[in-house]
C-alpha positions in Angstrom: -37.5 -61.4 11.5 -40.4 -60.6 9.1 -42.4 -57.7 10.0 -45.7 -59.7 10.9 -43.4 -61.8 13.5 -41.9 -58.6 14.2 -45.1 -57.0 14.8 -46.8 -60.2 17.0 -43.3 -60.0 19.3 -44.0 -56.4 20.3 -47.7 -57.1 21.3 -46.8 -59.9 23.3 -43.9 -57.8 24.8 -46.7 -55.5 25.8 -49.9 -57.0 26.7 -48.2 -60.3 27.8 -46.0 -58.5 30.3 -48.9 -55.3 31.3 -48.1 -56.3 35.2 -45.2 -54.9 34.9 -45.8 -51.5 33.4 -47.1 -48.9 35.9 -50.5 -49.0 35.9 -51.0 -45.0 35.5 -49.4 -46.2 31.9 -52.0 -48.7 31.0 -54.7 -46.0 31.9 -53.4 -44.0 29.7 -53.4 -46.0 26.9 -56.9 -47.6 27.7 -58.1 -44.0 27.2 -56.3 -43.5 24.5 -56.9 -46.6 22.1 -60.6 -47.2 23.5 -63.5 -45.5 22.1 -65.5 -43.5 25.0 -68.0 -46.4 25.7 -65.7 -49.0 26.1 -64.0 -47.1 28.3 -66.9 -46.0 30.4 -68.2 -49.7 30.5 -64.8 -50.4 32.0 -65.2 -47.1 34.9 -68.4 -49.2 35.7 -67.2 -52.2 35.9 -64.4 -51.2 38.2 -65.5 -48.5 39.6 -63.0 -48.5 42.7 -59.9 -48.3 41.3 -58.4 -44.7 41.6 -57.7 -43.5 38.2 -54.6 -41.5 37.6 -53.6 -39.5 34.2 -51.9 -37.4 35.9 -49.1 -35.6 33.3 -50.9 -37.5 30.5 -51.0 -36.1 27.2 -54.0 -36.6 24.9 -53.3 -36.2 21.4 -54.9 -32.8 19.7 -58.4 -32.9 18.5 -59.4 -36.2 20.4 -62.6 -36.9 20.7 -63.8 -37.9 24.4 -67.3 -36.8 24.2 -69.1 -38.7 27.2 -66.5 -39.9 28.4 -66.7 -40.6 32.6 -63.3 -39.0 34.4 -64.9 -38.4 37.4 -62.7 -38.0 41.0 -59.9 -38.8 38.0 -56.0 -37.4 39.1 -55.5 -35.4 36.0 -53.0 -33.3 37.6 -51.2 -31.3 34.8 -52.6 -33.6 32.1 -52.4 -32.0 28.1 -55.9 -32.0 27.1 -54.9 -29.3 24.3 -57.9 -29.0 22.0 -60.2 -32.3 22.9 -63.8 -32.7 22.3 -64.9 -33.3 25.9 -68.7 -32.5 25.4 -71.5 -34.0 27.8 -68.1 -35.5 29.8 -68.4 -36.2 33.2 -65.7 -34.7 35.6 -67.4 -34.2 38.4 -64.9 -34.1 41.5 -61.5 -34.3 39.2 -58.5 -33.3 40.5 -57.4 -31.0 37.2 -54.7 -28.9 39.1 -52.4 -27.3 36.1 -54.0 -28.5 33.5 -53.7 -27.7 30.1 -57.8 -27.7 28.6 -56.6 -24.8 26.4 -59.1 -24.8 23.1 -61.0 -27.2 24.2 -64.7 -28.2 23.7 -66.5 -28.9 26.9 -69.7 -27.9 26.5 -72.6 -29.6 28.6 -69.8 -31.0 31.0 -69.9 -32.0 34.5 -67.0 -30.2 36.8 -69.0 -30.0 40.0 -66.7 -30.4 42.7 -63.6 -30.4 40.6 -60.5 -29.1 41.6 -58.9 -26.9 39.2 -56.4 -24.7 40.3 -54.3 -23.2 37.6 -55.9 -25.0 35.3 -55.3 -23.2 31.6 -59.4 -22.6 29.6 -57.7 -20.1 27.5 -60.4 -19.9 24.8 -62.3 -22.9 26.1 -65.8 -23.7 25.6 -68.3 -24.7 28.7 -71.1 -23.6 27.8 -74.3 -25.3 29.6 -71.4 -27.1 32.0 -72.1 -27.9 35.9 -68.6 -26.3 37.9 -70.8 -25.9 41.0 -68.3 -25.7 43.7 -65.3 -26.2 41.5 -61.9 -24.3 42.5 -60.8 -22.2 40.2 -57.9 -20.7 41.7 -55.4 -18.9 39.4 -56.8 -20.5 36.5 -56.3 -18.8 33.3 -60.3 -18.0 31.9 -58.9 -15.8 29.4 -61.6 -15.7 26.3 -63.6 -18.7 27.9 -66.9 -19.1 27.3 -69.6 -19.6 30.4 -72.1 -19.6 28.7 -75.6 -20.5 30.3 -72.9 -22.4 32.9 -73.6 -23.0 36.7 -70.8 -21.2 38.3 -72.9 -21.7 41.8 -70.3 -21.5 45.0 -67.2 -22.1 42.3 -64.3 -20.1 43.5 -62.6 -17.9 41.6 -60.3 -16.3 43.9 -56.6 -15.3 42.1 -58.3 -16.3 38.7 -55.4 -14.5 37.8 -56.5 -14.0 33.7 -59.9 -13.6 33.4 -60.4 -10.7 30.5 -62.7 -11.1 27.7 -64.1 -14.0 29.4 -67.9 -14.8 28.5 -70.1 -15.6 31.2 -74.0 -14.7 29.3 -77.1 -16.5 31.2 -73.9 -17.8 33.5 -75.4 -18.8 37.3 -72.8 -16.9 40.1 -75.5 -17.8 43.0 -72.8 -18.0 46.1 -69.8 -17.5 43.8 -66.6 -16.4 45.8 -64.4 -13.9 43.7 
């Protein structure tokens, strides 16, 4: 079989048969193969179905800057070292996360659940976590810059030294 035919199979095999692959699988790969706006412009037009990345893995060093995940199921997803900038994951489920390295800045985590979520060395600064749980996340060297913290919880943010939290709003904060 030449390697075009070869090659023509395969995507058949895949997008031909997508109903039967679970559809956690083709989120994933939408996310992963789209650029941010076509993948927001598919959020809006859908904008009921549940998404679920849960125990996804992002390649290093992607770049998802605007892109929407809000009330997403990223439930120990690898986010290792993305661009997430001016993203929007306001009431995410983020529990055990890995956002380690990552660039966030200008991000919206209001209402977002992340509990043991790891932000080792993370940048948010300018980001919206009003009312996110934090709970046994690891903050070690984040940065908080000029963040609204306001009502977040941080109780059992078990690692939390050298963390930066300058201009950083704690109004109703719970520690």
């Amino acid at each position: 079989m030449k390697k075009t035919t070869f090659s023509i199979f395969i995507f058949l095999l895949l997008f031909a048969t997508a109903p039967l692959f679970a559809y956690e699988s083709y989120q994933l790969t939408r996310l992963r193969t789209n650029t941010v706006s076509q993948w927001n412009r598919w959020r809006s037009n859908y904008p009921n179905i549940q998404i679920d990345l849960s125990n996804a893995r992002i390649p290093n060093k992607r770049r998802l800057t605007g892109v929407n995940l809000s009330g997403a199921n990223l439930t120990n997803a690898d986010f290792r070292s993305c661009i997430m900038n001016n993203a929007n994951l306001s009431g995410a489920t983020l529990t055990g996360a890995k956002m380690n390295f990552g660039r966030m800045n200008n991000t919206n985590f209001s209402n977002a659940t992340m509990i043991r979520t790891n932000l080792f060395k993370a940048h948010l600064k300018g980001s919206n976590l009003t009312n996110a749980n934090l709970k046994g996340a690891n903050l070690i060297t984040t940065k908080f810059t000029d963040a609204n913290l306001s009502r977040a919880r941080f109780d059992r943010a078990t690692k939390c030294t050298r963390t930066y939290f300058q201009k950083a709003n704690f109004t109703d904060a719970k520690f």
